[in-house]
CHARMM internal coordinates of N, CA and C (Angstrom, degrees):
IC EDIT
DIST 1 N 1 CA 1.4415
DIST 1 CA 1 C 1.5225
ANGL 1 N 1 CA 1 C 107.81
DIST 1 C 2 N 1.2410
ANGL 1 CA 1 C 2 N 130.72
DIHE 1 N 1 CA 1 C 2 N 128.25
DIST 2 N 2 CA 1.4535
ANGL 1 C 2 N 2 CA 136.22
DIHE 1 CA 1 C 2 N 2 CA 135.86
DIST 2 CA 2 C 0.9221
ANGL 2 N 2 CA 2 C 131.63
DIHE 1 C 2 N 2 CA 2 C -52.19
DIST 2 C 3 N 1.3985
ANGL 2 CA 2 C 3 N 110.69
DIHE 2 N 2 CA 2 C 3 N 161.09
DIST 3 N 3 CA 2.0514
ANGL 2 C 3 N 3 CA 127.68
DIHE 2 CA 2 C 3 N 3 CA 168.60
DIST 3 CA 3 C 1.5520
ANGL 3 N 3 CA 3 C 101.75
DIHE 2 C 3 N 3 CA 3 C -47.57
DIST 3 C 4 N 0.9524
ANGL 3 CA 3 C 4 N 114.46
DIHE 3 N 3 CA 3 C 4 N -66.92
DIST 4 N 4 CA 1.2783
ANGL 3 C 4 N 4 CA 123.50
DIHE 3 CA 3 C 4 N 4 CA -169.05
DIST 4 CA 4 C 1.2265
ANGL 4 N 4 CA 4 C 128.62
DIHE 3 C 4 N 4 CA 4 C -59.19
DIST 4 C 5 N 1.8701
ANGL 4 CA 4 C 5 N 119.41
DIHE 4 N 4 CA 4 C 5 N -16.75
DIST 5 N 5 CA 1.0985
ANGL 4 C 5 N 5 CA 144.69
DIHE 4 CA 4 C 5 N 5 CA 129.95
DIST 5 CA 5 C 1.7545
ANGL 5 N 5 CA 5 C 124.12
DIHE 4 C 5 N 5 CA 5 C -18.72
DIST 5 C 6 N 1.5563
ANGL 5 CA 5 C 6 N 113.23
DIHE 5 N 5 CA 5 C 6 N -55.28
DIST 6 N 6 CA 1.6025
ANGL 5 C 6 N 6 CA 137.15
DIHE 5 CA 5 C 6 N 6 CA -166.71
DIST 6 CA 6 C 1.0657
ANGL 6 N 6 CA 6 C 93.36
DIHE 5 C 6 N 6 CA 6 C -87.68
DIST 6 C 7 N 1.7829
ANGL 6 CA 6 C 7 N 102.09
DIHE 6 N 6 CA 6 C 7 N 153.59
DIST 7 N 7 CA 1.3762
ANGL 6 C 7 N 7 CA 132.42
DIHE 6 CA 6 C 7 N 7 CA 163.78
DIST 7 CA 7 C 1.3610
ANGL 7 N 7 CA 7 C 107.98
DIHE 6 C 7 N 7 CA 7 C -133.57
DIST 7 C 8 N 1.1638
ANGL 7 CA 7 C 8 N 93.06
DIHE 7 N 7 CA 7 C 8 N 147.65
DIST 8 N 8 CA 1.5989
ANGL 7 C 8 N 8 CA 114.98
DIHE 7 CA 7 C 8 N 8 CA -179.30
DIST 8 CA 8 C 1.7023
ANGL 8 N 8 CA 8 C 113.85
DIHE 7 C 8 N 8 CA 8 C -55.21
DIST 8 C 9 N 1.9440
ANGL 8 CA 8 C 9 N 124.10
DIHE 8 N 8 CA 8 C 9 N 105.61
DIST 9 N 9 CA 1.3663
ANGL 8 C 9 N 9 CA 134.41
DIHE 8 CA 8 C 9 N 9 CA -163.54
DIST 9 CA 9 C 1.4187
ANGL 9 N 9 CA 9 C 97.02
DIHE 8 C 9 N 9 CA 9 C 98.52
DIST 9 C 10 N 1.3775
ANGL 9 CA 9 C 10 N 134.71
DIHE 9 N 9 CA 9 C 10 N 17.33
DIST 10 N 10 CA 1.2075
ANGL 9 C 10 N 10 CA 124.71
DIHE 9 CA 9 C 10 N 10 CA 166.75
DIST 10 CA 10 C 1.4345
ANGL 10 N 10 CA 10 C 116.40
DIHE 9 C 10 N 10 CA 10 C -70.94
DIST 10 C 11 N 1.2903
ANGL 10 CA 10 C 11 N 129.79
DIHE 10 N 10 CA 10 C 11 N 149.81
DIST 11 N 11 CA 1.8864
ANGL 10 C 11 N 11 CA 119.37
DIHE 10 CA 10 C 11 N 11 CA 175.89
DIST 11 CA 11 C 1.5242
ANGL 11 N 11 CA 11 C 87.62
DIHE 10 C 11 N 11 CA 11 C -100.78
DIST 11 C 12 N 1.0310
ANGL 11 CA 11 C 12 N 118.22
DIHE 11 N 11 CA 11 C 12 N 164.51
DIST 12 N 12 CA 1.2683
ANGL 11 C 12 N 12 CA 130.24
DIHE 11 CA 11 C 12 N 12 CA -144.85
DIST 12 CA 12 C 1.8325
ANGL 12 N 12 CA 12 C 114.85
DIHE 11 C 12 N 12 CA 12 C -163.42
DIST 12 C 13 N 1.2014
ANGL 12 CA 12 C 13 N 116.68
DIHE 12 N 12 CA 12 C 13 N 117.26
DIST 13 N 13 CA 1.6364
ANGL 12 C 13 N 13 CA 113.13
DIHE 12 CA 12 C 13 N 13 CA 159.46
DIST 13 CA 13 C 1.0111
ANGL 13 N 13 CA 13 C 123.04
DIHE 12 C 13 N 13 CA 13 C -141.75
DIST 13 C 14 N 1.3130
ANGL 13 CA 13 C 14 N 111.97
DIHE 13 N 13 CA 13 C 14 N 140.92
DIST 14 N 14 CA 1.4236
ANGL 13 C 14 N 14 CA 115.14
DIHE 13 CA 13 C 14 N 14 CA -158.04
DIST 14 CA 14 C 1.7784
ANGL 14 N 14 CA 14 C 103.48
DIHE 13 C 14 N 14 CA 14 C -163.55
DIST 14 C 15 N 1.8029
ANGL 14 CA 14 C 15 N 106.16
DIHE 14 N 14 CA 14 C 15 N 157.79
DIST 15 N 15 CA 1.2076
ANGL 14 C 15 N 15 CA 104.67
DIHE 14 CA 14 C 15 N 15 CA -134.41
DIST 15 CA 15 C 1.8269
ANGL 15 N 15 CA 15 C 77.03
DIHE 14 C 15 N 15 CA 15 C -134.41
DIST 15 C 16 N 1.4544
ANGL 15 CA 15 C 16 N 110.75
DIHE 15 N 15 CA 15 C 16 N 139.52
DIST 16 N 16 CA 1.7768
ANGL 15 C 16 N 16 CA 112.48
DIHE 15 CA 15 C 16 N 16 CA 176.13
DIST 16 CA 16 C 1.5550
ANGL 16 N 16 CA 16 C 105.77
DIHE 15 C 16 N 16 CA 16 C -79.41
DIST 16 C 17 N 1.4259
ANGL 16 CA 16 C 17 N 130.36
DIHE 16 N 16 CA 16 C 17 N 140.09
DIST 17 N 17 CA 1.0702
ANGL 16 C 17 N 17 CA 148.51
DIHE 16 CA 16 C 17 N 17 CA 169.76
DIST 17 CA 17 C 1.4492
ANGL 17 N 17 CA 17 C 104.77
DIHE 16 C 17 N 17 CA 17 C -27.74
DIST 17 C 18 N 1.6409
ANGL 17 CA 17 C 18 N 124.56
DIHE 17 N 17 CA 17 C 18 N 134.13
DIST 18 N 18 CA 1.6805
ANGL 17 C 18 N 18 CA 120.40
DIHE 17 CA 17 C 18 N 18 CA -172.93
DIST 18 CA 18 C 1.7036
ANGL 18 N 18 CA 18 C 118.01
DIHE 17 C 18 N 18 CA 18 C 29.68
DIST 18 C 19 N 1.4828
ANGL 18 CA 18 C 19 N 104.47
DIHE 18 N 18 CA 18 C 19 N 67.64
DIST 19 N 19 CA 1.6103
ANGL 18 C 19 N 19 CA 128.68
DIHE 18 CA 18 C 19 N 19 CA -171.22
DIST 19 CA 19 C 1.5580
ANGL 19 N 19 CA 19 C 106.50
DIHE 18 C 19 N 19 CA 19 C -151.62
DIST 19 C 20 N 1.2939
ANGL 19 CA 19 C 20 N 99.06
DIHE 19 N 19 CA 19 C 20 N 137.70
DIST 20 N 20 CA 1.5736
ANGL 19 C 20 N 20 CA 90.87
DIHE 19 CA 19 C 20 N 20 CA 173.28
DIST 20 CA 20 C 1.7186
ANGL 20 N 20 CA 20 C 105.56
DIHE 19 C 20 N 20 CA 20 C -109.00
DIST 20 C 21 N 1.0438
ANGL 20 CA 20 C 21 N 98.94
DIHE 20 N 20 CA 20 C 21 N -16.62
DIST 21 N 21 CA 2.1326
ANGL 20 C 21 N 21 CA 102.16
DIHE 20 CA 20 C 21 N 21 CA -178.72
DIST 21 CA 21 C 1.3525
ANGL 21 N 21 CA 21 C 109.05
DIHE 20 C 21 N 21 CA 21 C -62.49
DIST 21 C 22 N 1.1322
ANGL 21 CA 21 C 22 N 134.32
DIHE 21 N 21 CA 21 C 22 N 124.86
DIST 22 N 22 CA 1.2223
ANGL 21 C 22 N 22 CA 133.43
DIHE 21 CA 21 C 22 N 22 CA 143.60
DIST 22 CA 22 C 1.1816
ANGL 22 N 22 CA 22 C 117.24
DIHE 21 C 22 N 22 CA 22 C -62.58
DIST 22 C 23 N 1.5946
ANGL 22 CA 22 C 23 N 114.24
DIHE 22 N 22 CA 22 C 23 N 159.33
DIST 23 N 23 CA 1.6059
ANGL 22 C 23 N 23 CA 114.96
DIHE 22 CA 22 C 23 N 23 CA 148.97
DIST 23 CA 23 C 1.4567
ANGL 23 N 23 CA 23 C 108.63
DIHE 22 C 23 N 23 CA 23 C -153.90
DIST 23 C 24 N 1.3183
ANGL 23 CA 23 C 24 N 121.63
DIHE 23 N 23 CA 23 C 24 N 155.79
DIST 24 N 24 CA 0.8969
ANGL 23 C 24 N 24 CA 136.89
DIHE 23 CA 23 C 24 N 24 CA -174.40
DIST 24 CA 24 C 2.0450
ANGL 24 N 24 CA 24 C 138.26
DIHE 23 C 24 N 24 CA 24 C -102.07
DIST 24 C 25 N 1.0734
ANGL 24 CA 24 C 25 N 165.56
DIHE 24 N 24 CA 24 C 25 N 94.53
DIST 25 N 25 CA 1.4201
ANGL 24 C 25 N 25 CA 170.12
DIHE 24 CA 24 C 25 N 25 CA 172.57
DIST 25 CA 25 C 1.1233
ANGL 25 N 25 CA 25 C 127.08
DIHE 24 C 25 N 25 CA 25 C -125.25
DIST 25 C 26 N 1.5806
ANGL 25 CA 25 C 26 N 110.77
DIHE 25 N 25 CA 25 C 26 N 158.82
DIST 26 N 26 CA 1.3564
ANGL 25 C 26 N 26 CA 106.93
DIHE 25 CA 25 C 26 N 26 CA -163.00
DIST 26 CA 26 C 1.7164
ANGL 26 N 26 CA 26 C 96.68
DIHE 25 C 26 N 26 CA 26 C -99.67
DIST 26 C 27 N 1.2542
ANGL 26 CA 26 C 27 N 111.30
DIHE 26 N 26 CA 26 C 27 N 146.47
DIST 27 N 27 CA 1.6883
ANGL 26 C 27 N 27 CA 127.77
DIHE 26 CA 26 C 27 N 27 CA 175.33
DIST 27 CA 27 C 1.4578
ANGL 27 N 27 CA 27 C 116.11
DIHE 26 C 27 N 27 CA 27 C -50.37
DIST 27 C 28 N 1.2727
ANGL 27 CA 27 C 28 N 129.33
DIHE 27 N 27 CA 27 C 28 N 122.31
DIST 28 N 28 CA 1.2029
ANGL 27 C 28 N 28 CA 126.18
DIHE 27 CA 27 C 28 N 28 CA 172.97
DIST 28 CA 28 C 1.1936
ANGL 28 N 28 CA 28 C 125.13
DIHE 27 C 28 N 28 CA 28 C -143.16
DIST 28 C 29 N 1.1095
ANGL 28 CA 28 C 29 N 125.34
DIHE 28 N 28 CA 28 C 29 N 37.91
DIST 29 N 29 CA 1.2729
ANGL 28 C 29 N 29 CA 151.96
DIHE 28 CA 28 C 29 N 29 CA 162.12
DIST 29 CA 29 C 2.1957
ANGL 29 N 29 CA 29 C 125.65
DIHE 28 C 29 N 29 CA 29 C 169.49
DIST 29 C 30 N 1.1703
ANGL 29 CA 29 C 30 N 101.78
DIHE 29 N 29 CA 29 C 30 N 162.25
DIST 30 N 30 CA 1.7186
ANGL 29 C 30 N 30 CA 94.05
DIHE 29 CA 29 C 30 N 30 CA 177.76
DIST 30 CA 30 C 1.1052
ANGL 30 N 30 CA 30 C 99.86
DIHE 29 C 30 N 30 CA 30 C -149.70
DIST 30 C 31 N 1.6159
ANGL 30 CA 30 C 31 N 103.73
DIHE 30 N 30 CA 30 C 31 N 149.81
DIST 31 N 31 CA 1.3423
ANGL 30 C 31 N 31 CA 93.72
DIHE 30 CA 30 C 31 N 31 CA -165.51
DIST 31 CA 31 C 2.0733
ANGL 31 N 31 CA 31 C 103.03
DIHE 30 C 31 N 31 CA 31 C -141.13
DIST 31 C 32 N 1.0166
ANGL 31 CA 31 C 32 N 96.80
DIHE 31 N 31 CA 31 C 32 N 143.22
DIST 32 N 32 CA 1.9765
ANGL 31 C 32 N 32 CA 100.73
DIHE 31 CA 31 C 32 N 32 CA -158.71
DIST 32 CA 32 C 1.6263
ANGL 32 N 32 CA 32 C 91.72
DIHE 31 C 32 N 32 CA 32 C -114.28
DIST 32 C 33 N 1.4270
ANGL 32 CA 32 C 33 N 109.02
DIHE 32 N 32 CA 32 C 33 N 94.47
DIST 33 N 33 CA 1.4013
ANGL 32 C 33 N 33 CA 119.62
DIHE 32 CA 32 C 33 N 33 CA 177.28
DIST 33 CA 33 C 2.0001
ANGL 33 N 33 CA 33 C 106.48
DIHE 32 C 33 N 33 CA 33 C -98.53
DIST 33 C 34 N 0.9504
ANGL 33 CA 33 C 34 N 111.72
DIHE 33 N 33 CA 33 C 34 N 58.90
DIST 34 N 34 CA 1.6785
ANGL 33 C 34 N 34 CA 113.43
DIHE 33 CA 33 C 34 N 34 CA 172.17
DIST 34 CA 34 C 1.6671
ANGL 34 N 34 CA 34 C 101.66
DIHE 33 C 34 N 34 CA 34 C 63.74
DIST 34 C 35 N 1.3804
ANGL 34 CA 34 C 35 N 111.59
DIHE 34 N 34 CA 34 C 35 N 67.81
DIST 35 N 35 CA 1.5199
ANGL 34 C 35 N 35 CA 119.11
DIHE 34 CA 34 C 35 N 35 CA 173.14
DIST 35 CA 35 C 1.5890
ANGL 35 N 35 CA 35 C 105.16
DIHE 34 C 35 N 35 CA 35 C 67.46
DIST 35 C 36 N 0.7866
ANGL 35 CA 35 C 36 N 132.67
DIHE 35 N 35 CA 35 C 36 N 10.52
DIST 36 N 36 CA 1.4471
ANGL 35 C 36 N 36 CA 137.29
DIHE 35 CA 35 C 36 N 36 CA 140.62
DIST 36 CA 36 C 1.5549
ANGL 36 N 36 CA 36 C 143.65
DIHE 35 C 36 N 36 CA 36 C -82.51
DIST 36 C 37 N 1.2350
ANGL 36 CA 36 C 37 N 143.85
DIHE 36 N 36 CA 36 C 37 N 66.04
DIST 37 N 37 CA 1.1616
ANGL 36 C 37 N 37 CA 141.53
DIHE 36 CA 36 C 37 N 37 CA -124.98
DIST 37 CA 37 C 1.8012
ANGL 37 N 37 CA 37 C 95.36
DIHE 36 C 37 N 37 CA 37 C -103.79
DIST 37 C 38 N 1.2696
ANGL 37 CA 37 C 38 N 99.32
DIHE 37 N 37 CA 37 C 38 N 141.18
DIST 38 N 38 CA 1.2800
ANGL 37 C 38 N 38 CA 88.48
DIHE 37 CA 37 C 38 N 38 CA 150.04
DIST 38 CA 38 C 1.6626
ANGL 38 N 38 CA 38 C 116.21
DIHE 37 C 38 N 38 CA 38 C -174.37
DIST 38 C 39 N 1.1406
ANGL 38 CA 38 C 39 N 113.38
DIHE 38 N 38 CA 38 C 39 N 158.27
DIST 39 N 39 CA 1.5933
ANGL 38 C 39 N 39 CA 131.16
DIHE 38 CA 38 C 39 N 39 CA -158.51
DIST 39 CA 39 C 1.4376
ANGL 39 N 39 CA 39 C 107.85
DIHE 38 C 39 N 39 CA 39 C -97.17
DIST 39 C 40 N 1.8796
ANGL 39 CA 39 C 40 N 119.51
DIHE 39 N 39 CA 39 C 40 N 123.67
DIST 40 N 40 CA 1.2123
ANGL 39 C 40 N 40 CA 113.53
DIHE 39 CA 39 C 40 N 40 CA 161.44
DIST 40 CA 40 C 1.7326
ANGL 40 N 40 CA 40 C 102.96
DIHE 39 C 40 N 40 CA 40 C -104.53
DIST 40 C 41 N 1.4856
ANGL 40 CA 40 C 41 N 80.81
DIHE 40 N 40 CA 40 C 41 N 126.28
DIST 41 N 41 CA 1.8151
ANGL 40 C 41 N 41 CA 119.28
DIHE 40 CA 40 C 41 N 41 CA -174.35
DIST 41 CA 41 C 1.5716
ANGL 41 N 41 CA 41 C 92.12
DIHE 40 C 41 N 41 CA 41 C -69.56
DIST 41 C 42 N 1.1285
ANGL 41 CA 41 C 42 N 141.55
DIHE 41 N 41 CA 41 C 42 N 172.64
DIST 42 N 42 CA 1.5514
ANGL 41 C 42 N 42 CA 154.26
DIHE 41 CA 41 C 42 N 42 CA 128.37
DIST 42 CA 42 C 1.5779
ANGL 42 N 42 CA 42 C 121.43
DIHE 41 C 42 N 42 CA 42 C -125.69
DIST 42 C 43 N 1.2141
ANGL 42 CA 42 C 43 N 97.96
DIHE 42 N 42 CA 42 C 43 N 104.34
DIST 43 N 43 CA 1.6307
ANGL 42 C 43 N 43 CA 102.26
DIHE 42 CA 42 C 43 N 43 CA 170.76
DIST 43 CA 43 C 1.3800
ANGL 43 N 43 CA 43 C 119.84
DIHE 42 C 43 N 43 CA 43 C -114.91
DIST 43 C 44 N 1.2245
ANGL 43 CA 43 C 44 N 86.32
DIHE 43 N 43 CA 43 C 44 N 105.16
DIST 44 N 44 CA 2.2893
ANGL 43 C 44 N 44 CA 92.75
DIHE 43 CA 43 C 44 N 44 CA 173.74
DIST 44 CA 44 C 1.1649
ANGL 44 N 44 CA 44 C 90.24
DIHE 43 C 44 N 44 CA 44 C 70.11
DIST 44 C 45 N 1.7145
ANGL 44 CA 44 C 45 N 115.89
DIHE 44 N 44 CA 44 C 45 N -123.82
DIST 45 N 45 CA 1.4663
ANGL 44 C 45 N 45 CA 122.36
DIHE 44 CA 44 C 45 N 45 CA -168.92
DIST 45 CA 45 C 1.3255
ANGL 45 N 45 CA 45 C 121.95
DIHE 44 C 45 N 45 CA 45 C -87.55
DIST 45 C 46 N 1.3103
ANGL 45 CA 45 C 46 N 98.23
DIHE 45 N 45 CA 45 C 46 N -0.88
DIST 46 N 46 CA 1.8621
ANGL 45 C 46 N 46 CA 103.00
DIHE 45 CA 45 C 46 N 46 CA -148.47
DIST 46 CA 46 C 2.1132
ANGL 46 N 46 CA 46 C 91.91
DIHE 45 C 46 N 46 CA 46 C -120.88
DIST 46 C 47 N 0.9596
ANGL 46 CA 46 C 47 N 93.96
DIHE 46 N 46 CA 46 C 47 N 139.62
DIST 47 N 47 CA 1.4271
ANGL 46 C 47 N 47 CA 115.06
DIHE 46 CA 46 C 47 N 47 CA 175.74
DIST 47 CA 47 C 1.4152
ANGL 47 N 47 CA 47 C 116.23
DIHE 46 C 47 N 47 CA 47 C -112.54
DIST 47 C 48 N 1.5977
ANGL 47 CA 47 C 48 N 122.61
DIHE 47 N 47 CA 47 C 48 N 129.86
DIST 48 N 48 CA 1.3791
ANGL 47 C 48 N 48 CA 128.21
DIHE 47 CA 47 C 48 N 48 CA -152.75
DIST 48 CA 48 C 1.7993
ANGL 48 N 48 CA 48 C 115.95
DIHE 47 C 48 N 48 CA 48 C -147.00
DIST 48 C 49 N 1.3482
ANGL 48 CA 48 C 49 N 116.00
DIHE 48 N 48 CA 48 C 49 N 103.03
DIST 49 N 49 CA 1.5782
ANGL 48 C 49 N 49 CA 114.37
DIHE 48 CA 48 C 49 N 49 CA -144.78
DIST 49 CA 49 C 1.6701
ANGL 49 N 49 CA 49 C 73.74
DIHE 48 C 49 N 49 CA 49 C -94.45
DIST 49 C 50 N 1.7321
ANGL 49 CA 49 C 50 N 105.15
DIHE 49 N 49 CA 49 C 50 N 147.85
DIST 50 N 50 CA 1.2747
ANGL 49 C 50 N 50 CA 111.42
DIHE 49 CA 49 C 50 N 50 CA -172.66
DIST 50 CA 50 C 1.4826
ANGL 50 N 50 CA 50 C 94.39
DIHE 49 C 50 N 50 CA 50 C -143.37
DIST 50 C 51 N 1.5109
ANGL 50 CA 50 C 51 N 124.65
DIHE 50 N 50 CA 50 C 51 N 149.37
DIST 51 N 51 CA 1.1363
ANGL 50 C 51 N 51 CA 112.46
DIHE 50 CA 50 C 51 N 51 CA 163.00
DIST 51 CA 51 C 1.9917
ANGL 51 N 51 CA 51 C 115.13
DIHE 50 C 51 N 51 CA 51 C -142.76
DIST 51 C 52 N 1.1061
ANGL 51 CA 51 C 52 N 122.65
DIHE 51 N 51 CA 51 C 52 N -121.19
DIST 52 N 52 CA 1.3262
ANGL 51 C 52 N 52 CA 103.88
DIHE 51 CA 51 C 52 N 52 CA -146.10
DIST 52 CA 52 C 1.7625
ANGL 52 N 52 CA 52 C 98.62
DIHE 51 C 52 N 52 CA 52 C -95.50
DIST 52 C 53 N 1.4018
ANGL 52 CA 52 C 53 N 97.72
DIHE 52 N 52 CA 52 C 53 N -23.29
DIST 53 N 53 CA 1.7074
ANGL 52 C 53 N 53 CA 106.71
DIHE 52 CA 52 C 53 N 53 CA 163.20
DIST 53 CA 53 C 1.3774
ANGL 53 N 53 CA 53 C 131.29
DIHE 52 C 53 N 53 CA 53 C -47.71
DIST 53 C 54 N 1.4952
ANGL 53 CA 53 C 54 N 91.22
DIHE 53 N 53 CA 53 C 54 N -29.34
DIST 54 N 54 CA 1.9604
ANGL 53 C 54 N 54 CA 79.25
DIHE 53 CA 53 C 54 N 54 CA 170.82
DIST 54 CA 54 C 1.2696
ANGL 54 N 54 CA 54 C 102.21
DIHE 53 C 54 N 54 CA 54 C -94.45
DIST 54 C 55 N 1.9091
ANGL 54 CA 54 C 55 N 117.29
DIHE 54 N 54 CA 54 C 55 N 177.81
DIST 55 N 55 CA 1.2826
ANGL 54 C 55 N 55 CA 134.31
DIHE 54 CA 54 C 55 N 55 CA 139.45
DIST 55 CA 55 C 1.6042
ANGL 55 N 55 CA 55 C 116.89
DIHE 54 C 55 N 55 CA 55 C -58.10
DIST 55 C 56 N 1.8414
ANGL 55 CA 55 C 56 N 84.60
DIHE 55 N 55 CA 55 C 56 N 128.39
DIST 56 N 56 CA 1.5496
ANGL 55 C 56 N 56 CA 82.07
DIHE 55 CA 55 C 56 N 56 CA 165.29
DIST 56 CA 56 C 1.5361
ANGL 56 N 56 CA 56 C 97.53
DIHE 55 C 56 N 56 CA 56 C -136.69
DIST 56 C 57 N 1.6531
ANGL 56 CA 56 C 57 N 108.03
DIHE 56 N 56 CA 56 C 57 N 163.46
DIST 57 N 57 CA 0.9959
ANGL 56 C 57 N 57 CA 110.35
DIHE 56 CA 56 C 57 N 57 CA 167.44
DIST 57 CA 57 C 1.6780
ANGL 57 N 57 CA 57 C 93.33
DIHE 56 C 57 N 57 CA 57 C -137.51
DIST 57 C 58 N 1.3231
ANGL 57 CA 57 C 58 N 119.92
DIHE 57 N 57 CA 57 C 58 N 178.29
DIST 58 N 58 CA 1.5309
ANGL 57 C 58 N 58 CA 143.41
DIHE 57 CA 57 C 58 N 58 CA 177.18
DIST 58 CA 58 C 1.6934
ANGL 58 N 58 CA 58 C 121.61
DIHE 57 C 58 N 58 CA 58 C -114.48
DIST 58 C 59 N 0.9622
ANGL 58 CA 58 C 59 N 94.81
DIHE 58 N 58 CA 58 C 59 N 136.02
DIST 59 N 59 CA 1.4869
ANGL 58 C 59 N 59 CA 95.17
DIHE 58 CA 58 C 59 N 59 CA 170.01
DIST 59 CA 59 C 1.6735
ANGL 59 N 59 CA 59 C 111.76
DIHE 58 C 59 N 59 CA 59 C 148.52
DIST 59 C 60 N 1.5333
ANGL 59 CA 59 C 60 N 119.52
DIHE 59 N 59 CA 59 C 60 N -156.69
DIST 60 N 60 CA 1.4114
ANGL 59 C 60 N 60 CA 108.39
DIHE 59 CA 59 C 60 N 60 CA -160.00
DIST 60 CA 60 C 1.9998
ANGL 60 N 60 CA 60 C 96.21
DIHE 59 C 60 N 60 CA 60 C -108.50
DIST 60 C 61 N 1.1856
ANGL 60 CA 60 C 61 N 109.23
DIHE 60 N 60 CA 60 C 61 N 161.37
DIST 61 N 61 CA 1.5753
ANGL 60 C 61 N 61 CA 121.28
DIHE 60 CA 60 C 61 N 61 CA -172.21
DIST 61 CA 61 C 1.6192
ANGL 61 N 61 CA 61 C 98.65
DIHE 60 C 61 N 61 CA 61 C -54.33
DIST 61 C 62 N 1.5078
ANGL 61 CA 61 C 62 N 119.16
DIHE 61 N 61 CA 61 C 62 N 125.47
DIST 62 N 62 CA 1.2320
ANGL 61 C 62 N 62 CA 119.23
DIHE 61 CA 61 C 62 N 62 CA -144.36
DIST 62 CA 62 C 1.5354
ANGL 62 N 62 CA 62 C 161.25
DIHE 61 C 62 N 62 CA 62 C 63.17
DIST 62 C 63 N 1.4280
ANGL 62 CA 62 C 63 N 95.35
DIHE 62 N 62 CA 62 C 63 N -8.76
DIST 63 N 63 CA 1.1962
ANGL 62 C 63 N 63 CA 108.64
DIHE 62 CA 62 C 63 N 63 CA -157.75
DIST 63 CA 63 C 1.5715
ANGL 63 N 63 CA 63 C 84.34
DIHE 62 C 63 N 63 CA 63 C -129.26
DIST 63 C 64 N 1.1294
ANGL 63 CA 63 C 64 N 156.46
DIHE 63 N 63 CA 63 C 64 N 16.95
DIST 64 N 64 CA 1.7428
ANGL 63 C 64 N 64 CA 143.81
DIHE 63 CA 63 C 64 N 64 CA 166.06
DIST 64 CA 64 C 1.3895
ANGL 64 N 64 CA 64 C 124.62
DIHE 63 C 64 N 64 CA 64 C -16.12
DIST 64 C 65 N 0.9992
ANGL 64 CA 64 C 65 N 100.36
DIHE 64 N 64 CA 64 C 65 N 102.40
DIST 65 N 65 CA 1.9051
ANGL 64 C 65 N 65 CA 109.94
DIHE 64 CA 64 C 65 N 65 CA 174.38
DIST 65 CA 65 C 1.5435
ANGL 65 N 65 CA 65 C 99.88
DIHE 64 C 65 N 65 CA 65 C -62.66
DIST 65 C 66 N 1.1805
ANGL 65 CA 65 C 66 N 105.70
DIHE 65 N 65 CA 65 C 66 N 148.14
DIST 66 N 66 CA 1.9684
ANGL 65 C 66 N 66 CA 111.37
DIHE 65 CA 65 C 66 N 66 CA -175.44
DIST 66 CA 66 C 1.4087
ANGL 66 N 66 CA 66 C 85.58
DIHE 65 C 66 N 66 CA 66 C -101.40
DIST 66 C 67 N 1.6788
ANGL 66 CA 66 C 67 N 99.05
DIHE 66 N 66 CA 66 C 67 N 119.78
DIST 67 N 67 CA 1.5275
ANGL 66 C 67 N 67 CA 91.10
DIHE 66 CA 66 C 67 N 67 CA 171.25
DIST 67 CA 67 C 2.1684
ANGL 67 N 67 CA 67 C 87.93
DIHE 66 C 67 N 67 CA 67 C -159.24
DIST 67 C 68 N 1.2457
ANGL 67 CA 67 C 68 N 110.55
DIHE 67 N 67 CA 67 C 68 N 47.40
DIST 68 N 68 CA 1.5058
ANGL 67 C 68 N 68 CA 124.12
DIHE 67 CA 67 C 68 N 68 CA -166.95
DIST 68 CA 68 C 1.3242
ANGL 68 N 68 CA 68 C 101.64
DIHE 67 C 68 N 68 CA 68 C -170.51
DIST 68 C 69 N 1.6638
ANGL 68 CA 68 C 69 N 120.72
DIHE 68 N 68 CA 68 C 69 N -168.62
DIST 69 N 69 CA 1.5076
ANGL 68 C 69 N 69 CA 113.47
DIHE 68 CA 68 C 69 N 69 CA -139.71
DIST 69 CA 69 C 1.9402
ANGL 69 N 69 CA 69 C 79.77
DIHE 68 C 69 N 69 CA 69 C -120.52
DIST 69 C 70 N 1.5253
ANGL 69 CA 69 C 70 N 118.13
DIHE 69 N 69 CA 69 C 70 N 32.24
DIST 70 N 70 CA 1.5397
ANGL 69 C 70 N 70 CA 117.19
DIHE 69 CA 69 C 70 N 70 CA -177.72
DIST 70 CA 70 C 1.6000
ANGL 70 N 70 CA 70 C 93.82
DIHE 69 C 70 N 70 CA 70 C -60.74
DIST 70 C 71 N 1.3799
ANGL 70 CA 70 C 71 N 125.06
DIHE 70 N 70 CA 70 C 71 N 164.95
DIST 71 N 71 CA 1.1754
ANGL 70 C 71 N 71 CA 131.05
DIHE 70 CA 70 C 71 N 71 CA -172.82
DIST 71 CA 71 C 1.8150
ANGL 71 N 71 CA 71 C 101.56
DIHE 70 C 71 N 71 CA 71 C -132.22
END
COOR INIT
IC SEED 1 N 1 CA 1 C
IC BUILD
């Protein structure tokens, strides 16, 4: 899945390039920097700008719809 994929209140997980951890937040903003996209995540306290390099997939906290290259 892509940036461009998400909408804003999406739940969200997604994994950093050569990483095996996931983590998970809901979308709260996107941002279209000249063909560069990228998504600020919010988790709990911590805020986490993600863009098209990681895996993402969609869906609800626990429950991740496979819709990215998760294995």
């Amino acid at each position: 899945m892509k940036i461009r994929d998400l909408d804003i209140g999406y739940t969200v997980w997604f994994i950093k390039p050569g990483k095996t951890l996931s983590e998970y937040g809901t979308v709260k903003e996107l941002i279209y920097n000249d063909g560069e996209p990228q998504a600020v995540v919010e988790m709990g306290e911590y805020t986490k700008v993600i863009d098209d390099t990681y895996d993402i997939a969609i869906g609800d906290e626990g429950n991740a719809k496979y819709t990215g290259r998760f294995k």
